[in-house]
C-alpha positions in Angstrom: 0.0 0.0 0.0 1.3 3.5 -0.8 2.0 6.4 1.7 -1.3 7.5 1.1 -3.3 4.8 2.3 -5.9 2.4 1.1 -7.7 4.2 -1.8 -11.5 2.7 -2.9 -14.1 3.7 -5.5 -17.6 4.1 -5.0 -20.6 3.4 -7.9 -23.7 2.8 -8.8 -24.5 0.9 -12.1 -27.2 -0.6 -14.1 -26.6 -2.2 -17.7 -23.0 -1.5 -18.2 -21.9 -4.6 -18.7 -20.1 -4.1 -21.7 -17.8 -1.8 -20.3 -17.2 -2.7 -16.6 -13.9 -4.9 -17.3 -12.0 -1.9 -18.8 -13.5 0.6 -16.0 -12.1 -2.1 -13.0 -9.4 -2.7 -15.0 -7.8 1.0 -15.9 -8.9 2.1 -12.0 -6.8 -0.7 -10.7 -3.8 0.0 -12.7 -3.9 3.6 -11.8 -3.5 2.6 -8.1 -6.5 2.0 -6.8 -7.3 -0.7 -3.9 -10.7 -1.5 -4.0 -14.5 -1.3 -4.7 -17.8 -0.8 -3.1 -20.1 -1.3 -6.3 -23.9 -0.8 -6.4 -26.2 -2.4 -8.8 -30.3 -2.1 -9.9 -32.6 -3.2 -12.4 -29.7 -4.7 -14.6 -30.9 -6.9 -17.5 -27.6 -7.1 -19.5 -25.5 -9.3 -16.6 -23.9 -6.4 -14.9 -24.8 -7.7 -11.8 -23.9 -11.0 -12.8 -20.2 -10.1 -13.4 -20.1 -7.8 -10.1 -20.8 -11.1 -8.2 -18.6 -12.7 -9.6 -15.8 -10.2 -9.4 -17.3 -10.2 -5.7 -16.5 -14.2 -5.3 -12.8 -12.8 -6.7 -11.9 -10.7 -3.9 -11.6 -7.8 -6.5 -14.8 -6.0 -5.4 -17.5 -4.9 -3.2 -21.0 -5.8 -4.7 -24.5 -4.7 -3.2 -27.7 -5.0 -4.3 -29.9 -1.5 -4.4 -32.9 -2.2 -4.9 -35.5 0.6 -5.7 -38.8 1.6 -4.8 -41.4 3.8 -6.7 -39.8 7.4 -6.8 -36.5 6.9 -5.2 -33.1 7.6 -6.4 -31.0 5.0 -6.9 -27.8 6.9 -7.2 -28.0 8.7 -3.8 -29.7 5.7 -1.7 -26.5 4.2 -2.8 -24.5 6.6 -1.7 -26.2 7.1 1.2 -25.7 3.5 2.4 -21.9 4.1 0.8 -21.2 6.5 3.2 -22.6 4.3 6.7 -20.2 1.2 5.7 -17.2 0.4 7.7 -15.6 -0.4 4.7 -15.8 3.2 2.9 -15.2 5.0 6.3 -12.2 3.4 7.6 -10.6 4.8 3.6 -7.9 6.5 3.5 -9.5 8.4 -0.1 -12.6 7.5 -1.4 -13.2 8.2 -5.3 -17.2 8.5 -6.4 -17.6 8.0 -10.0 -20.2 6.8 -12.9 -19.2 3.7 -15.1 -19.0 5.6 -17.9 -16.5 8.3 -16.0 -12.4 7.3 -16.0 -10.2 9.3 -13.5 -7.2 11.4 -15.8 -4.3 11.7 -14.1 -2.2 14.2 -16.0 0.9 14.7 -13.7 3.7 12.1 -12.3 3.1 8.5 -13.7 -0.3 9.4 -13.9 -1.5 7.4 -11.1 -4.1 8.4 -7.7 -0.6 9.0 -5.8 0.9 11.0 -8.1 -2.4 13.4 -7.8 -2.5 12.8 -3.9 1.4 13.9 -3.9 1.0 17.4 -6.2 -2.1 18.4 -3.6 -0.2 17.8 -0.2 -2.6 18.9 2.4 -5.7 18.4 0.7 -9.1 16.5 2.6 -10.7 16.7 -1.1 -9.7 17.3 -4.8 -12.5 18.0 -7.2 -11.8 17.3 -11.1 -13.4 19.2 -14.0 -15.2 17.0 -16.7 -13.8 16.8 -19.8 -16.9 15.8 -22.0 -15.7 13.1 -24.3 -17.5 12.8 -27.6 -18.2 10.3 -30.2 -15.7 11.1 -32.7 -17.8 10.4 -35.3 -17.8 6.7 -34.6 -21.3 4.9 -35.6 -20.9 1.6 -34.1 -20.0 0.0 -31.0 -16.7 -2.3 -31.2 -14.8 -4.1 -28.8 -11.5 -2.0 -28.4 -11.5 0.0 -25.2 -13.0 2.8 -24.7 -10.2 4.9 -23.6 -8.8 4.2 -26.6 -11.8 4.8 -29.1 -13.3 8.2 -28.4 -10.3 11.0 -28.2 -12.0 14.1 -29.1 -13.6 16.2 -26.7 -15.0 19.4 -25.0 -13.2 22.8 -24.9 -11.9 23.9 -21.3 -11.9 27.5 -21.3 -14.9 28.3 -22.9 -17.6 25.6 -21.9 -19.8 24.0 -24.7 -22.6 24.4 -22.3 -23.2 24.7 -18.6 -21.9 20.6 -17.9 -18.7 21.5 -19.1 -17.2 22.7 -15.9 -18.9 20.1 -13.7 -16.3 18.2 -11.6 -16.2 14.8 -9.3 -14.4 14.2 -6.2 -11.9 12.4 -4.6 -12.0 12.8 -0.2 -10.8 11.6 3.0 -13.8 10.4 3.9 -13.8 10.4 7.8 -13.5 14.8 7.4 -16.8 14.2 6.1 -20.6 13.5 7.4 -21.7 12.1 4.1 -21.6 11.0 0.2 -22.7 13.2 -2.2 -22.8 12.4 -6.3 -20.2 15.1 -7.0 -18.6 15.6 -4.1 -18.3 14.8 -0.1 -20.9 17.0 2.0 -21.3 18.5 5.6 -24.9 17.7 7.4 -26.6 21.0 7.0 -27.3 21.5 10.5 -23.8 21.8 11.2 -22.0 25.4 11.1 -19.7 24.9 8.6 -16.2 27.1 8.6 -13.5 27.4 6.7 -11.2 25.2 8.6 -13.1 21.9 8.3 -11.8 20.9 4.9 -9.0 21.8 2.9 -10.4 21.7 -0.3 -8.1 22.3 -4.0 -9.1 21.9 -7.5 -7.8 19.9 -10.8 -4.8 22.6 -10.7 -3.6 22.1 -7.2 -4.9 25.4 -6.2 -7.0 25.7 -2.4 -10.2 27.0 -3.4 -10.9 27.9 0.7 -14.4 27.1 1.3 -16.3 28.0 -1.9 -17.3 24.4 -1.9 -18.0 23.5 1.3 -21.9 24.0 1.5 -22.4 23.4 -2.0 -21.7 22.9 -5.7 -21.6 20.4 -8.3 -19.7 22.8 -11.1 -16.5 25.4 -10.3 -17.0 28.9 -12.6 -14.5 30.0 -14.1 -12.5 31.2 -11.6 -12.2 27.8 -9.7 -11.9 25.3 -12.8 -8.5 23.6 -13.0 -7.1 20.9 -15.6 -3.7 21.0 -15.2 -3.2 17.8 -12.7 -6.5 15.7 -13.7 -9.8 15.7 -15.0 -12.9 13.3 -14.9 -13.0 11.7 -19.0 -16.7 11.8 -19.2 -17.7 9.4 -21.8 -21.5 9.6 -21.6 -22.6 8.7 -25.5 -19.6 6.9 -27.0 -21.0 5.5 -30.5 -24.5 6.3 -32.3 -24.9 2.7 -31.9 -24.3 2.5 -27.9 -25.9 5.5 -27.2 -29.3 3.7 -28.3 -27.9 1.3 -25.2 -27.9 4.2 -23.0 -31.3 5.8 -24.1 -32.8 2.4 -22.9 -30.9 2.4 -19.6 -31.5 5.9 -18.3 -28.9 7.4 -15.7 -28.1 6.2 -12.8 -28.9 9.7 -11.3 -32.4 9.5 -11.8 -35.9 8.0 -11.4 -36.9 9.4 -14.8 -36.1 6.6 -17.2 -37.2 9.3 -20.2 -34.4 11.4 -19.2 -32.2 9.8 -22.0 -33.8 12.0 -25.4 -32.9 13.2 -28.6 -31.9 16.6 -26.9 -29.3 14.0 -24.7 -27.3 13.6 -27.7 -25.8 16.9 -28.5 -25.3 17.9 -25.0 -22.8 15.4 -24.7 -21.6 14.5 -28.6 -18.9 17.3 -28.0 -15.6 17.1 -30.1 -13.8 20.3 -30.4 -10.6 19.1 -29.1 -7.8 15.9 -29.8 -7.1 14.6 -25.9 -5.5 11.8 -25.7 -3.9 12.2 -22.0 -5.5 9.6 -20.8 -2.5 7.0 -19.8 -3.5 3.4 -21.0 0.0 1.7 -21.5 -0.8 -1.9 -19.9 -4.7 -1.7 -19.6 -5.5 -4.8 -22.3 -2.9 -6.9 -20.3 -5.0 -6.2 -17.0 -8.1 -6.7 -18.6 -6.8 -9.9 -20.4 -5.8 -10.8 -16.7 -8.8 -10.3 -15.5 -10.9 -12.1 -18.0 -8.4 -15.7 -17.6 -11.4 -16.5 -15.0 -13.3 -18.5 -17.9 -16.6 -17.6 -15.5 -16.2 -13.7 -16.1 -15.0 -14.8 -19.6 -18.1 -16.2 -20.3 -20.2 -13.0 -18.6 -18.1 -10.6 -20.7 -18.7 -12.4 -24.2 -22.8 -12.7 -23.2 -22.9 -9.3 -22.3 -21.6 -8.3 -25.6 -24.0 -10.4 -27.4 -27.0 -9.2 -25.4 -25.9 -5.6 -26.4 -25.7 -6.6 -30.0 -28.9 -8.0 -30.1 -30.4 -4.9 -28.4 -28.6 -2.5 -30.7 -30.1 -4.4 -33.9 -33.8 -4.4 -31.8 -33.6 -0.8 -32.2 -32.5 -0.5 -35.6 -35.6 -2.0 -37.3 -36.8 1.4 -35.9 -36.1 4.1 -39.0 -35.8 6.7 -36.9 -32.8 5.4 -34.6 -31.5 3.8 -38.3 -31.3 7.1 -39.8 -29.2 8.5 -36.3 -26.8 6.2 -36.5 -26.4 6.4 -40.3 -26.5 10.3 -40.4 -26.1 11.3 -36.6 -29.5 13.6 -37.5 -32.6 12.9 -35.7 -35.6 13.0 -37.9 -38.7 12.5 -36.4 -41.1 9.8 -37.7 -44.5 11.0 -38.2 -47.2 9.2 -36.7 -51.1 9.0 -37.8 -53.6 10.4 -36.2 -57.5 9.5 -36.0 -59.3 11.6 -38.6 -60.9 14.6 -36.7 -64.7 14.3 -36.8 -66.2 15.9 -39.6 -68.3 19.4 -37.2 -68.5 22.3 -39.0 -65.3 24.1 -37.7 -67.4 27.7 -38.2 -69.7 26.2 -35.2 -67.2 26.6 -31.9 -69.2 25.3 -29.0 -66.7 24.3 -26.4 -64.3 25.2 -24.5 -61.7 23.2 -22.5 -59.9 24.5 -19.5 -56.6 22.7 -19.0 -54.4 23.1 -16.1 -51.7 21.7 -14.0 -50.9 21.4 -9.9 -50.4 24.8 -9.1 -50.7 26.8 -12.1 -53.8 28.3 -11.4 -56.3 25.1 -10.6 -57.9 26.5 -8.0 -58.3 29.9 -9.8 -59.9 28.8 -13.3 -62.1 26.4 -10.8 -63.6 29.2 -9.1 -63.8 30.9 -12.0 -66.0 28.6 -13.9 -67.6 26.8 -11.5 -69.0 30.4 -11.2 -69.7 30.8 -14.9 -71.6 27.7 -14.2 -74.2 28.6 -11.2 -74.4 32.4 -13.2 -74.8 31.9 -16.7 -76.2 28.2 -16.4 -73.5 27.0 -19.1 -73.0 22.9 -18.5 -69.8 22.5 -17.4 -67.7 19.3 -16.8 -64.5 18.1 -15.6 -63.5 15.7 -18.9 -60.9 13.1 -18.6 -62.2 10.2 -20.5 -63.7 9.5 -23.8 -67.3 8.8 -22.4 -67.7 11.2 -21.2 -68.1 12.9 -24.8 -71.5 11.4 -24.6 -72.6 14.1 -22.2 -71.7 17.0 -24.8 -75.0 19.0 -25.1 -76.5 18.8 -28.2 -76.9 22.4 -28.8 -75.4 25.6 -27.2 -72.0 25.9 -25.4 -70.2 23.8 -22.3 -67.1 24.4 -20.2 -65.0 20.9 -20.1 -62.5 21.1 -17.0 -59.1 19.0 -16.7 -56.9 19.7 -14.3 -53.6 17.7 -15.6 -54.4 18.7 -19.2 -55.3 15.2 -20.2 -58.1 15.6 -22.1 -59.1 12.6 -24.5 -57.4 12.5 -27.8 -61.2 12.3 -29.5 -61.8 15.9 -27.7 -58.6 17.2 -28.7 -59.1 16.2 -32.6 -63.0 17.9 -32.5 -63.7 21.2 -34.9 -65.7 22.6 -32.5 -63.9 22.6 -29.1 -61.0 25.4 -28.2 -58.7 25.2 -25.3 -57.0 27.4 -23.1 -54.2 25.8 -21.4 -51.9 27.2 -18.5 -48.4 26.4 -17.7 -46.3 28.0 -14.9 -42.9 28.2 -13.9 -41.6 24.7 -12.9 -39.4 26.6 -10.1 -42.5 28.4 -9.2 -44.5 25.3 -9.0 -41.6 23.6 -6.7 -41.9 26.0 -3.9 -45.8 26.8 -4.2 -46.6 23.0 -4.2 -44.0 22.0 -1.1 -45.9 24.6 1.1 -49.2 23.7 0.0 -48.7 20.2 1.0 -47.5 20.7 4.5 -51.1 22.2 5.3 -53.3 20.9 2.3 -56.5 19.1 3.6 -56.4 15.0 2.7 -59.7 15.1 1.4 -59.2 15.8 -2.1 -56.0 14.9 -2.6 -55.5 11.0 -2.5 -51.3 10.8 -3.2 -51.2 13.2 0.1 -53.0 10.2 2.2 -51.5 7.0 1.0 -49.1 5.4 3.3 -46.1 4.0 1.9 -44.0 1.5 3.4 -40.7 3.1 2.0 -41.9 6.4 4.2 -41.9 4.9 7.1 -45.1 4.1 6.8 -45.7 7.5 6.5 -48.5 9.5 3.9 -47.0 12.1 1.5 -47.8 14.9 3.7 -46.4 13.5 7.1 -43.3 12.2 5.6 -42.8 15.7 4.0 -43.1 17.5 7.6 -40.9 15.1 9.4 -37.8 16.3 6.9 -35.8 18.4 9.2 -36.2 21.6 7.1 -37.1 23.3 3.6 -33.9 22.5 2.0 -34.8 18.2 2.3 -39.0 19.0 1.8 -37.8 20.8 -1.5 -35.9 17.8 -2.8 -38.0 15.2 -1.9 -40.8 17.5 -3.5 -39.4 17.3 -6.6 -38.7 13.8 -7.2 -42.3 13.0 -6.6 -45.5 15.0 -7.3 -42.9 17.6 -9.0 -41.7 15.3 -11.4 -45.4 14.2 -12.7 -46.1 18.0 -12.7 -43.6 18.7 -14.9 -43.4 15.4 -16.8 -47.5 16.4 -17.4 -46.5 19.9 -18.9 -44.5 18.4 -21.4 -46.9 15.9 -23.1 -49.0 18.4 -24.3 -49.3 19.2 -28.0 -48.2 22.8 -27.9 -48.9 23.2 -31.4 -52.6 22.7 -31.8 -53.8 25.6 -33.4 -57.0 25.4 -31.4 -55.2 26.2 -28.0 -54.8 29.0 -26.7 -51.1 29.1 -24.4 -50.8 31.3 -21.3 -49.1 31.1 -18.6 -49.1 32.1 -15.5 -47.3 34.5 -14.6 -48.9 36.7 -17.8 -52.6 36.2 -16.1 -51.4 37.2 -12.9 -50.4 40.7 -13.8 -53.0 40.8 -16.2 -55.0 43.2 -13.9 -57.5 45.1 -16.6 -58.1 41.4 -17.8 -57.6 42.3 -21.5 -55.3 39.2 -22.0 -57.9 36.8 -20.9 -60.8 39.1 -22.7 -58.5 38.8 -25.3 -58.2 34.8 -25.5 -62.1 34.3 -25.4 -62.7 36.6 -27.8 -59.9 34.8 -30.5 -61.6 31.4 -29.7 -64.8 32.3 -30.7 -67.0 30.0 -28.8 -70.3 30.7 -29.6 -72.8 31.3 -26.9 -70.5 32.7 -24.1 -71.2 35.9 -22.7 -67.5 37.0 -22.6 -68.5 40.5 -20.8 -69.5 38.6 -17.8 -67.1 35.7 -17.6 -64.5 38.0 -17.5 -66.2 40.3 -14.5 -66.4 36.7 -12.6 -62.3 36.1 -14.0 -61.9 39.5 -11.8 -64.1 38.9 -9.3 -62.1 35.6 -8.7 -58.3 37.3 -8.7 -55.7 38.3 -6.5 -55.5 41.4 -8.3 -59.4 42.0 -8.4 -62.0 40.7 -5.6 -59.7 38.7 -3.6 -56.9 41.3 -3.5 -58.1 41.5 0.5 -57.1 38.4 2.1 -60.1 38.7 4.3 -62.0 38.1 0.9 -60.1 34.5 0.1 -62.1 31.2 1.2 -59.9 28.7 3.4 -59.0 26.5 0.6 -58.0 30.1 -1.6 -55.4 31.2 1.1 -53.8 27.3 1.4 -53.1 27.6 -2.1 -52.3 30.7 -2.6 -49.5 32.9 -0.6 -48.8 35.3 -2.7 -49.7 34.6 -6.3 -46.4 36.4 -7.3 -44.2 35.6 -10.2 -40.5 34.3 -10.3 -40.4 33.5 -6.7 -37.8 31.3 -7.0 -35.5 33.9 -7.9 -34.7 35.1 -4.0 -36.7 31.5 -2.5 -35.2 28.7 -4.6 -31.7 27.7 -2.5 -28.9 27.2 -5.0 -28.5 23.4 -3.6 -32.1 22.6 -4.9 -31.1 24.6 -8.1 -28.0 22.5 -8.5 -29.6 19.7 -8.9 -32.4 21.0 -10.4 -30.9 21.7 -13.3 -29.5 18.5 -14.0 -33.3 16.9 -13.6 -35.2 19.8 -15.3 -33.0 22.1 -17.0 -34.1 20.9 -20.5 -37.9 20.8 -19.6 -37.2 24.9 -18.4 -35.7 25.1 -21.9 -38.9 23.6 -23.6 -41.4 25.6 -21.7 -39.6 28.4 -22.5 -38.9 29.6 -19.1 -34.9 29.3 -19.9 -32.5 30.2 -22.2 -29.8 28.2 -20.3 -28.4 26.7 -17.1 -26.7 30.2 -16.1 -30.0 31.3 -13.6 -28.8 29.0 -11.1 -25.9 31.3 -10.4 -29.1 33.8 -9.2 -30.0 31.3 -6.6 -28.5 31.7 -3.1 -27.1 28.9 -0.5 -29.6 27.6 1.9 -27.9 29.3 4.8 -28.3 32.5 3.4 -32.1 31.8 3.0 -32.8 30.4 6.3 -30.7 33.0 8.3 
């Protein structure tokens, strides 16, 4: 063992069977000891071979299972980070399997890094995005060796670019974090708890300490090691990962077309990346005929599932071309109304985009102007259409039948928020939010504890953990909800949110009945119950809101997350939803996080 002590890594994997001999293999011959390797849902033999290079004595293997809506990268980690065998480290490494450490200074080995930092409790390396070179098909070579083009340094690609991964003493630290090593954050953290230097050597003091899963530009370093980040490889084993998902994340539709060029980045040759002896460790490791046998299955099972997906034209016509084209699907003929006849109008909505609001509004329109109105969610309930005059159909998740969606004589106005917005507004709400209507709230769930939604939620021990565990569940439908919706159906009408609550005259929403043109509404009045029903109108006076108004509603106000939203939630935030801000339009890029301040700013 070196002068620096017993050095382990720490994963999580599912499906990466392919590659895991060269990723053990390389870490090994760059000097490190040992394993703690986590597995889930693997259908390829990954967790085949980890038990097997368990029975070795070369690593660590645990099983991780998951249950609905957890992550199975930090329950790993979590459990990572309570083991004997992590904590009594010397240096603990936390990596993906598709992530090689770069050592670019000495031998290129761990102790070489460990020497150039002297002093340091943790060292955090940039990424170095690795693309695909080009390359349209998978092939057994290493990968280390295949893809050698890659990211700029100095002037990020995007906002990934300058993310980093850590290596730590573990025992400075309370507990694992994907990026880095964290402090609990009821602790007072100071300066002198952690020395803490970058890829260049350099202290970076305690920028990091509370948070941070990227260095700006001020803090990036490259000069003794970076993270090789292969994340799509091939056009051919991307269509791999698109069917694995991340390890980072509950949402298996994470992996998308919009994945691709994040990641396919190949500005630059970089070929630092040591490799001299890694096929004679790898052919070492593969004399055990058993893990032999694993290796060569798992490389048949991937080309099987690579030529599943190719009967598809549209993942054909990516791997031939690298351009996504999409494939157009057939729809149902519309019925055959007379499109000048507009008789209906849908109300679509989301949690906490206004529900409660358009509800009032007309349930109102309802009782006042006798106008049928209906919440509509399935196709039968077509049948209850009137057969003459106009009708209000209500769906609060936006869901309405396909059938009602194709119909000539039905308009829609649908309302979208901001996602950051709907964070905060929906983790209050369901601290207080009566049971009685809201059946995920009440259901008790054996991984809670057996806990409902809203007791678990107040038992967190503050905002910061009710904020994360808010988005990984009712959040994530929210958002995932927004999404699906056809936003180019020329018979809807968009608005969002934060337009209708400073629309104070009302002339946007006077505006967007009159352009539908739904016959028999009496727009004049609709709109004095649409004011009648506001924040900014009749319920301006809080003594004016009804009970289940004022546990909605705090404020009403628009881009609250700018001074409410705590840059740790943004962090990761970013990483879940950053491309679903980009579709709704509420981002241009990932630089708003930097408007986000720490926790312990906010909760002083």
């Amino acid at each position: 063992m070196s002068n620096h002590g017993r050095k382990i890594v720490v994963s999580t994997m599912k499906n990466e069977a392919p590659y895991l001999i060269e990723w053990i293999a390389y870490h090994r011959l760059i000097g490190f000891d040992d394993f703690v390797l986590f597995s889930n849902d693997c259908t390829d033999g990954t967790n085949l071979m980890l038990n097997r290079l368990d029975q070795l004595g070369i690593v660590h293997h645990f099983d991780n299972p998951i249950g609905p809506g957890m992550d199975p990268q930090r329950a790993a980690y979590s459990r990572a980070g309570k083991m004997d065998l992590t904590r009594d480290a010397d240096w603990v490494l936390i990596i993906d399997a598709d992530e090689f450490m770069n050592i670019r200074v000495g031998d290129g080995r761990v102790d070489d890094l460990l020497d150039a930092c002297e002093g340091a409790d943790a060292i955090s390396l940039n990424w170095r995005l690795m693309g695909s070179a080009g390359q349209t098909q998978m092939r057994p070579e290493p990968v280390t060796e295949r893809f050698t083009r890659g990211c700029t340094l100095d002037k990020p690609e995007n906002g990934l670019v300058w993310g980093f991964k850590t290596i730590f003493r573990p025992k400075v630290f309370d507990y694992f974090g994907v990026h880095r090593p964290k402090f609990y954050k009821d602790r007072e953290v100071t300066a002198d708890m952690a020395t803490w230097f970058n890829g260049s050597g350099r202290d970076l003091g305690d920028a990091l300490h509370v948070n941070g899963w990227r260095t700006n530009a001020s803090q990036v370093g490259y000069a003794f090691g970076q993270i090789n980040h292969y994340a799509v490889k091939s056009r051919e084993e991307f269509l791999l990962k698109r069917l694995r998902g991340t390890a980072n994340s509950k949402n298996k539709d994470r992996i998308d077309t919009s994945y691709w060029p994040k990641f396919d980045l190949n500005a630059f040759e970089d070929t630092s990346i040591r490799t001299e002896g890694l096929q004679q460790e790898m052919d070492r490791l593969l004399e055990d005929p058993i893990l032999n046998a694993l290796q060569h299955a798992a490389l048949d099972s991937a080309r099987r599932t690579i030529d599943y997906q190719l009967q598809d034209p549209q993942w054909a016509t990516f791997v031939e071309t690298g351009a996504f084209e999409e494939v157009e699907q057939e729809l149902p003929p519309p019925p055959k109304d007379n499109p000048e006849n507009v008789r209906f109008l849908g109300i679509g909505t989301h949690h906490k985009t206004g529900t409660i609001w358009m509800r009032k509004v007309f349930r109102q329109v309802a009782d006042d102007l006798q106008v049928p109105t209906m919440q509509c969610y399935r196709k039968k309930r077509l049948s209850d259409l009137p057969a003459e005059g106009p009708a209000v159909l209500l769906n609060w998740h936006t869901t309405f039948p396909e059938e009602l969606v194709q119909r000539q004589d039905t308009r829609f106005i649908h309302i979208i928020r901001d996602p950051r917005d709907i964070l905060l507004s929906g983790m209050r709400y369901h601290r207080t939010a009566g049971l009685g209507n809201e059946k995920f709230l009440r259901e008790k769930r054996d991984e809670w504890g057996g806990l409902n939604y809203q007791d678990f939620l107040n038992a967190l021990p503050d905002d910061l953990a009710r904020l994360e565990f808010e988005m990984r569940h009712k959040h994530h439908d929210t958002v995932q909800e927004m999404l699906k919706w056809s936003y180019d159906n020329p018979h809807a009408a968009e608005l969002r949110y934060e337009d209708l609550i400073n629309d104070t005259d009302c002339s946007l929403f006077r505006k967007t009945l009159e352009d539908l043109g739904v016959e028999g509404l009496d727009i004049d009045k609709i709109v004095d119950i649409y004011w009648q029903n506001s924040l900014f109108g009749g319920l301006a006076a809080e003594e004016n809101r009804e009970d289940i108004v004022a546990r909605h509603i705090k404020s009403g106000k628009a881009a609250q997350w700018v001074t409410k939203l705590p840059r740790e939630i943004a962090e990761i935030y970013v990483q879940e939803y950053g491309d679903a801000l980009k579709k709704l339009g509420y981002a241009k890029d990932d630089s708003w996080v930097d408007l986000c301040a720490p926790w312990k700013d906010l909760a002083a």
